[in-house]
matplotlib code that plots the C-alpha trace (Angstrom):
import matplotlib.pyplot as plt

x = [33.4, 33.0, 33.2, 30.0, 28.3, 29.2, 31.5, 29.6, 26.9, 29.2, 31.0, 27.4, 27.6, 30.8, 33.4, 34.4, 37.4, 39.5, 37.3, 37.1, 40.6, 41.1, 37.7, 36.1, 35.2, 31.8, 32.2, 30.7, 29.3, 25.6, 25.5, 22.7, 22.2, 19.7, 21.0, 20.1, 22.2, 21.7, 22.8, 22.6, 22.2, 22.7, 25.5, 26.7, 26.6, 25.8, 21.9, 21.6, 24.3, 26.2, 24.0, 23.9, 20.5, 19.6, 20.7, 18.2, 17.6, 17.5, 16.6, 17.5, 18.2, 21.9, 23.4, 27.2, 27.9, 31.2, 31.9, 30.6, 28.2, 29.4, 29.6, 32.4, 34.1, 37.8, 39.9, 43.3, 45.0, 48.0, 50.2, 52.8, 56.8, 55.4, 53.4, 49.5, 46.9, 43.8, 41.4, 38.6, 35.4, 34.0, 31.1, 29.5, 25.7, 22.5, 21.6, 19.0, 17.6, 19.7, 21.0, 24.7, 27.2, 30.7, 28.3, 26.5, 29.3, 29.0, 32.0, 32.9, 35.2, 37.6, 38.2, 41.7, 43.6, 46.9, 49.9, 51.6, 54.8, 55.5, 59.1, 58.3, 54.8, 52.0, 51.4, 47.9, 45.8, 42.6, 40.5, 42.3, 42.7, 46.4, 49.4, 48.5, 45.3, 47.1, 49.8, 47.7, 44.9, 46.1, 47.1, 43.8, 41.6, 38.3, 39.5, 38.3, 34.3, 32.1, 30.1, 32.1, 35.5, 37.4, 38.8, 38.4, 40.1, 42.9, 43.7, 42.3, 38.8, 40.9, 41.8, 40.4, 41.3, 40.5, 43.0, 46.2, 49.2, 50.0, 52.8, 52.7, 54.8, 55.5, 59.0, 58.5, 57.7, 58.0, 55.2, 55.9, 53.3, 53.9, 50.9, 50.4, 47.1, 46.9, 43.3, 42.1, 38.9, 37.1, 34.6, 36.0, 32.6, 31.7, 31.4, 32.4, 32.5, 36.1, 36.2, 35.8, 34.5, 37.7, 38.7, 37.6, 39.6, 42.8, 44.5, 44.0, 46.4, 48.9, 48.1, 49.8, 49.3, 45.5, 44.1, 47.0, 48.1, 51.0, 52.1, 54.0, 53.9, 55.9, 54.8, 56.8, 54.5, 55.5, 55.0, 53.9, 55.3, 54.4, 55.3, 53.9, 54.4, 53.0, 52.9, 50.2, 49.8, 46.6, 46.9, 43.0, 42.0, 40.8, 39.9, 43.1, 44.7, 45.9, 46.4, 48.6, 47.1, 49.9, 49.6, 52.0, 51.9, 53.4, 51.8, 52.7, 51.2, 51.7, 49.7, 50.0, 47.8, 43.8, 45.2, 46.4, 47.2, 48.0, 48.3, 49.8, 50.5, 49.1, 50.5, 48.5, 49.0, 46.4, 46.9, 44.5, 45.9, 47.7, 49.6, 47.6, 46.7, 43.3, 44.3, 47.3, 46.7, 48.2, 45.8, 46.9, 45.0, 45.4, 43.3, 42.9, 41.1, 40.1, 39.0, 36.8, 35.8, 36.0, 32.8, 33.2, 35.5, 35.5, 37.3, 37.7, 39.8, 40.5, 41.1, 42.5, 43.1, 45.1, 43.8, 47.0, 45.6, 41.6, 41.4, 43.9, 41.8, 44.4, 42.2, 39.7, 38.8, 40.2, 37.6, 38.0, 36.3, 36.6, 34.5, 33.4, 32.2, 31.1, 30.7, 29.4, 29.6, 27.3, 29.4, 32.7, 30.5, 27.4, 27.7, 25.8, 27.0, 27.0, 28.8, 28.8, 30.9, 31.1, 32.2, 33.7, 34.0, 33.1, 30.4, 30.2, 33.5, 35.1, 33.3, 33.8, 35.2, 38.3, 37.4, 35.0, 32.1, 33.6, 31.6, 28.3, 28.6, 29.6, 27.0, 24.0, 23.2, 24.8, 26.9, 27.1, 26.8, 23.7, 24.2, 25.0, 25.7, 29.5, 29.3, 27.3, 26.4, 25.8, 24.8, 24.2, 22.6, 23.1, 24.0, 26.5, 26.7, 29.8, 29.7]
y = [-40.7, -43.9, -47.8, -49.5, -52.3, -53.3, -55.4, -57.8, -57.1, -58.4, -61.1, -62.6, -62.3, -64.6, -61.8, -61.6, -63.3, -60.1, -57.6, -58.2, -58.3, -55.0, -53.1, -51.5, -47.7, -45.8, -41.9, -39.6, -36.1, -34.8, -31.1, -28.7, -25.2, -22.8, -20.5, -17.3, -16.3, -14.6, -13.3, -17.4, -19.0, -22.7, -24.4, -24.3, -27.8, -28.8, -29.4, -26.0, -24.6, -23.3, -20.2, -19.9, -17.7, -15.1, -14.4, -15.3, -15.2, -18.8, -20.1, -23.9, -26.5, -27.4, -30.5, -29.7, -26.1, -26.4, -30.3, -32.6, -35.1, -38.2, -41.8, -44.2, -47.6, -47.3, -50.3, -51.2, -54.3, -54.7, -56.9, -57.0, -55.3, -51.9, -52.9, -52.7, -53.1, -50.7, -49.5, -46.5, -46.7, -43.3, -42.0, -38.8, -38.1, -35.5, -34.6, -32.6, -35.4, -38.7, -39.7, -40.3, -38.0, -38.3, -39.5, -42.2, -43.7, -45.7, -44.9, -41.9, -39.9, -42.7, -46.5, -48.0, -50.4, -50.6, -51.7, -48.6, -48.9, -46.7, -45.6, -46.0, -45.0, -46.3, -47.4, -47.5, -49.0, -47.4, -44.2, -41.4, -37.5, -36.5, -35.4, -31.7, -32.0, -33.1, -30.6, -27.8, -28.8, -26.9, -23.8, -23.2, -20.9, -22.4, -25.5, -26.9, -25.7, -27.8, -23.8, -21.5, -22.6, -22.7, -25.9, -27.8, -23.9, -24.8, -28.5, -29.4, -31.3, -34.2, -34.4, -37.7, -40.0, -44.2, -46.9, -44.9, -46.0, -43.5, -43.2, -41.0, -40.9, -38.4, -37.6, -35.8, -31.9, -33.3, -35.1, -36.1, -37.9, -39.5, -40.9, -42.3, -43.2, -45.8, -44.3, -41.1, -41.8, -38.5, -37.7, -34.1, -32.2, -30.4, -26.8, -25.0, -25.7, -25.4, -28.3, -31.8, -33.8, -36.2, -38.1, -41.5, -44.5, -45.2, -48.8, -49.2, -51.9, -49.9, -46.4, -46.5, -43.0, -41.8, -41.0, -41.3, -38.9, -38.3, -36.0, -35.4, -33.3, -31.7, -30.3, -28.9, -27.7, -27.5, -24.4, -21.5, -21.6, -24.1, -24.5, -26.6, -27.1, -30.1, -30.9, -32.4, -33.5, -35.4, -36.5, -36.5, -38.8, -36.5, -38.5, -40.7, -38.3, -37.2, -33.3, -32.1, -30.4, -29.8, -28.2, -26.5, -24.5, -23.4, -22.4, -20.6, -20.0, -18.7, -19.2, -16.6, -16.8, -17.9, -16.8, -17.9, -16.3, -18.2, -18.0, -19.3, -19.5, -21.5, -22.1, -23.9, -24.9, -26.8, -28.5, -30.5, -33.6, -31.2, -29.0, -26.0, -24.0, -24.7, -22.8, -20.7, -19.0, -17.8, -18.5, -16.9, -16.9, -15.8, -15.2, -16.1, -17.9, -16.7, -18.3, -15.6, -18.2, -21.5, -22.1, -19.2, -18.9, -16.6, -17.4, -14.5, -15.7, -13.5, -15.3, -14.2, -16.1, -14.1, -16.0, -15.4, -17.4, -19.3, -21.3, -18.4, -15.7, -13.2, -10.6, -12.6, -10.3, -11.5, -13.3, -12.7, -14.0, -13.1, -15.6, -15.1, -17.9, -17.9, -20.8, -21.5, -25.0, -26.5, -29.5, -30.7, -32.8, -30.1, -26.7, -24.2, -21.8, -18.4, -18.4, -15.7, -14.7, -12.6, -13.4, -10.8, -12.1, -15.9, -17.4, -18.2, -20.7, -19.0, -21.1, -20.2, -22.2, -21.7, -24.8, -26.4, -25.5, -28.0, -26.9, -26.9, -30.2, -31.8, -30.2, -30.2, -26.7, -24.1, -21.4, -20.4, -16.2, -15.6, -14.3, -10.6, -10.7, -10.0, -10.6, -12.7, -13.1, -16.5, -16.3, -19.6, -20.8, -24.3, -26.7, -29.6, -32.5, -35.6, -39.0]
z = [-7.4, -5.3, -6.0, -6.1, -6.2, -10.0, -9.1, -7.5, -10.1, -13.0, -11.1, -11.0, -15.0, -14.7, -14.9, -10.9, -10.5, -12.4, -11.1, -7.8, -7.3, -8.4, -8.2, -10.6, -10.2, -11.0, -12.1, -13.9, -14.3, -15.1, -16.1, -17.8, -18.0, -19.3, -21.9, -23.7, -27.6, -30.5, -33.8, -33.9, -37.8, -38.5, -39.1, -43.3, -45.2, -49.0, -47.8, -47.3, -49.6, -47.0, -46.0, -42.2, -42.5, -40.7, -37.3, -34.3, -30.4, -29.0, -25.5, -24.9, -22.1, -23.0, -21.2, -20.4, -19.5, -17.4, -17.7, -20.9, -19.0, -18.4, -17.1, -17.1, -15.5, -14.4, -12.7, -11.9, -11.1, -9.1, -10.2, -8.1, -8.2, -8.4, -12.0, -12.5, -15.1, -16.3, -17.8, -18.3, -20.4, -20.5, -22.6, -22.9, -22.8, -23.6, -20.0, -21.6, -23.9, -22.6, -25.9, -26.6, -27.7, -29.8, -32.9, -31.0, -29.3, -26.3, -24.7, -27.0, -24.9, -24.0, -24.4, -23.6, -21.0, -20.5, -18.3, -15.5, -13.5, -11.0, -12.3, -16.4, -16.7, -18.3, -22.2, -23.1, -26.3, -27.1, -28.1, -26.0, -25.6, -27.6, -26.4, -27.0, -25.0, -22.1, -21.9, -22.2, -19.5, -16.9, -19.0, -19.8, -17.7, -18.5, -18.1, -21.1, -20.2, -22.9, -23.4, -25.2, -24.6, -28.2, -27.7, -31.2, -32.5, -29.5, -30.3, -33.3, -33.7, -33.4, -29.9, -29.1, -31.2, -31.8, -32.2, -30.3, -28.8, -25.5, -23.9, -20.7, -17.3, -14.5, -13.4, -10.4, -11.5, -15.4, -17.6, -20.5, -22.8, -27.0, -29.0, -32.2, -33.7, -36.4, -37.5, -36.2, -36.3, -37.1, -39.8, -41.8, -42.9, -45.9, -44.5, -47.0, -51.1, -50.7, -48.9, -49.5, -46.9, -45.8, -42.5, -40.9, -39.6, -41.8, -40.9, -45.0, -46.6, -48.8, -47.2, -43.7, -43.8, -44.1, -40.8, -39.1, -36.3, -33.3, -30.9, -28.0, -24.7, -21.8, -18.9, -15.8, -13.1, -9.5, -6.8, -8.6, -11.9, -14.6, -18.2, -21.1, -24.6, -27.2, -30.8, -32.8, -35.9, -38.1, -41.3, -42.4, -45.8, -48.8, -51.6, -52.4, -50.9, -47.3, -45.4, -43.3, -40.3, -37.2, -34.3, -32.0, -28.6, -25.2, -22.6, -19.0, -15.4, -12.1, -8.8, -5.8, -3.1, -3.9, -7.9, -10.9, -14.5, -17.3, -21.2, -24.3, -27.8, -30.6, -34.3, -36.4, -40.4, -41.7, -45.7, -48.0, -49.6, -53.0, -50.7, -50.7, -48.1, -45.8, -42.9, -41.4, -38.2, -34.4, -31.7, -28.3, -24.9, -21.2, -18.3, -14.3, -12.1, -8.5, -5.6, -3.5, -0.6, -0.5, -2.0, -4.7, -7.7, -10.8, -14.1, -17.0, -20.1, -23.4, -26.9, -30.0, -33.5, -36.1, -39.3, -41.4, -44.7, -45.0, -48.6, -49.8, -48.5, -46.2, -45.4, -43.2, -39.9, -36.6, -34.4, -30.6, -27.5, -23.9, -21.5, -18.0, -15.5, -11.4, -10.1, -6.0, -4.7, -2.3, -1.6, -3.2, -5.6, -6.4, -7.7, -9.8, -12.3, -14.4, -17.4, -20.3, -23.3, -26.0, -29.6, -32.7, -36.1, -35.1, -32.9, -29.3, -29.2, -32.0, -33.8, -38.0, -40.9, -39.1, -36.7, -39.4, -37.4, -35.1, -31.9, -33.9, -34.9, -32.2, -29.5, -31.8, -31.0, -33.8, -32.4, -36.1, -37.1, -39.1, -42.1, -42.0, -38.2, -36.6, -33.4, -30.6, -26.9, -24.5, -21.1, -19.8, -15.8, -14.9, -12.5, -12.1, -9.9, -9.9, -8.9]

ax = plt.figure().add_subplot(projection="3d")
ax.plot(x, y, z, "-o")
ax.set_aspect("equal")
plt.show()
């Protein structure tokens, strides 16, 4: 990450006075791998009545293996008595095909400015990551890798979310973060005939409710023990209607030496907009991280989601992942990776109904079971470079 020449660039286009009092910085991401899956069917919708068909090998050029490619603007203002100003544009990007992600958005993975102090923290207006997101970032071995990490399963599909009011500020070891979102912003899919498609912005006159969402986070990390535990809660449209889909976990870790372990906990209720029951389920999670040398380091993480009740279906077989990942860096901003996993009962990201197909549909490339198939296998060979 560095500061460029933007800022003169733009002060040119008559917006220099601000900027070049505070700077503006230029960061970003590209990533792409090479990866080999099968047992691999598309992704159910109404166009093709929800039949996955039958499972296949693919080989594909993905863009994103460890981080989701990126670019974005940050800046910050210093206005004086230990206050300041910001603000980060950040959208997300097809290495493989350079086409925008988040649905076309141009800055799709975060939009918002705010006001910091040094002693209150910082309130922020905008598109942003939730509460939950943020308290369980460093709790999670993978950190959050865009291949085969279960994170829509984890969070919710909703954890970005438009027009959101953030609260977040660091206490020495503590952080503690509160959002509220006016109008979530996300589109719910028809995956299943059980489901109505539902979502989209809310700020409707007369229904403060639809689309809304909140949540709030705690974190306590200092030496080698750290703790973490957030709430989240979305409140999708259905019809005239609104759901009820919340969120809760805690999380742990401890670091000895070039080590680390963590884990956590998950409990997740999901409703439709009558009351009845879309989802019930206990997610857990742990695994390490390991730094060999200083230019190795190996990751394994194990994931389990006890699906307690699916559209009233109790009986639906326990999907499991465990996920391995080497990665050897060249320089602190290049590195190239190995990554692998291995699914049971969902696809590669635990992807099912459970998450509404969530990581299918958002990557464009279906980690969906073909029909008949139970289990299924990624290996993945890429490289990523910041800036």
């Amino acid at each position: 990450m560095k500061k460029t020449g933007l800022v003169l660039v733009m002060a040119g286009a008559g917006c220099g006075t601000a900027l070049a009092q505070g700077g503006v910085m230029l960061y970003g991401v590209a990533d792409a791998d090479l990866e080999f899956a099968n047992h691999v069917g598309v992704a159910p919708a109404p166009a093709n009545g929800y039949n996955p068909g039958p499972g296949n090998k693919v080989y594909r050029m993905n863009s994103g293996g460890l981080s989701g490619s990126r670019w974005g603007l940050r800046g910050r203002e210093d206005l004086g008595s230990g206050m300041s100003s910001l603000f980060v544009l950040e959208g997300g990007y097809n290495e493989d095909a350079g086409t925008s992600q988040q649905g076309g958005r141009l800055f799709g993975r975060s939009a918002y400015v705010g006001l910091a102090s040094k002693n209150y923290g910082q309130v922020a207006f905008g598109r942003q990551y939730t509460s939950l997101f943020d308290s369980m970032s460093n709790f999670v071995p993978a950190l959050y890798a865009t291949s085969y990490e279960p994170s829509a399963l984890l969070l919710g599909p909703n954890y970005r979310e438009d027009n959101t009011v953030k609260y977040k500020g660091a206490f020495g070891p503590l952080t503690a973060s509160l959002h509220w979102s006016f109008g979530v912003g996300l589109a719910v899919p028809q995956t299943s005939p059980l489901l109505v498609a539902g979502g989209g912005n809310g700020e409707v006159p007369g229904q403060f409710r639809r689309n809304t969402g909140y949540g709030a986070g705690l974190s306590y990390i200092a030496g080698g023990i750290s703790i973490s535990a957030g709430y989240d809660q979305f409140n999708p449209a259905f019809g005239n209607g609104t759901g009820t889909f919340k969120n809760a976990a805690i999380a742990g870790s401890y670091a000895f030496g070039n080590a680390k372990v963590m884990g956590g906990y998950r409990w997740g209720q999901n409703r439709g907009a009558n009351g009845s029951m879309v989802k019930r389920d206990d997610y857990y999670w742990i695994g390490g991280q390991y730094q060999v040398t200083s230019a190795l380091g190996l990751i394994a993480e194990f994931a389990y989601d006890n699906i307690k009740n699916l559209f009233g279906n109790q009986s639906i077989p326990n999907p499991w992942q465990i996920n391995l990942i080497g990665t050897y860096s060249f320089s602190k901003r290049t590195d190239v990776y190995l990554t692998s996993a291995y699914s049971k009962n969902a696809g590669l990201g635990l992807d099912s109904l459970a998450n509404g197909f969530a990581n299918s549909l958002a990557l464009g490339n279906s980690y969906t079971l073909g029909r008949g198939e139970s289990n299924m296998l990624g290996i993945a060979l890429g490289v990523r470079h910041k800036f």
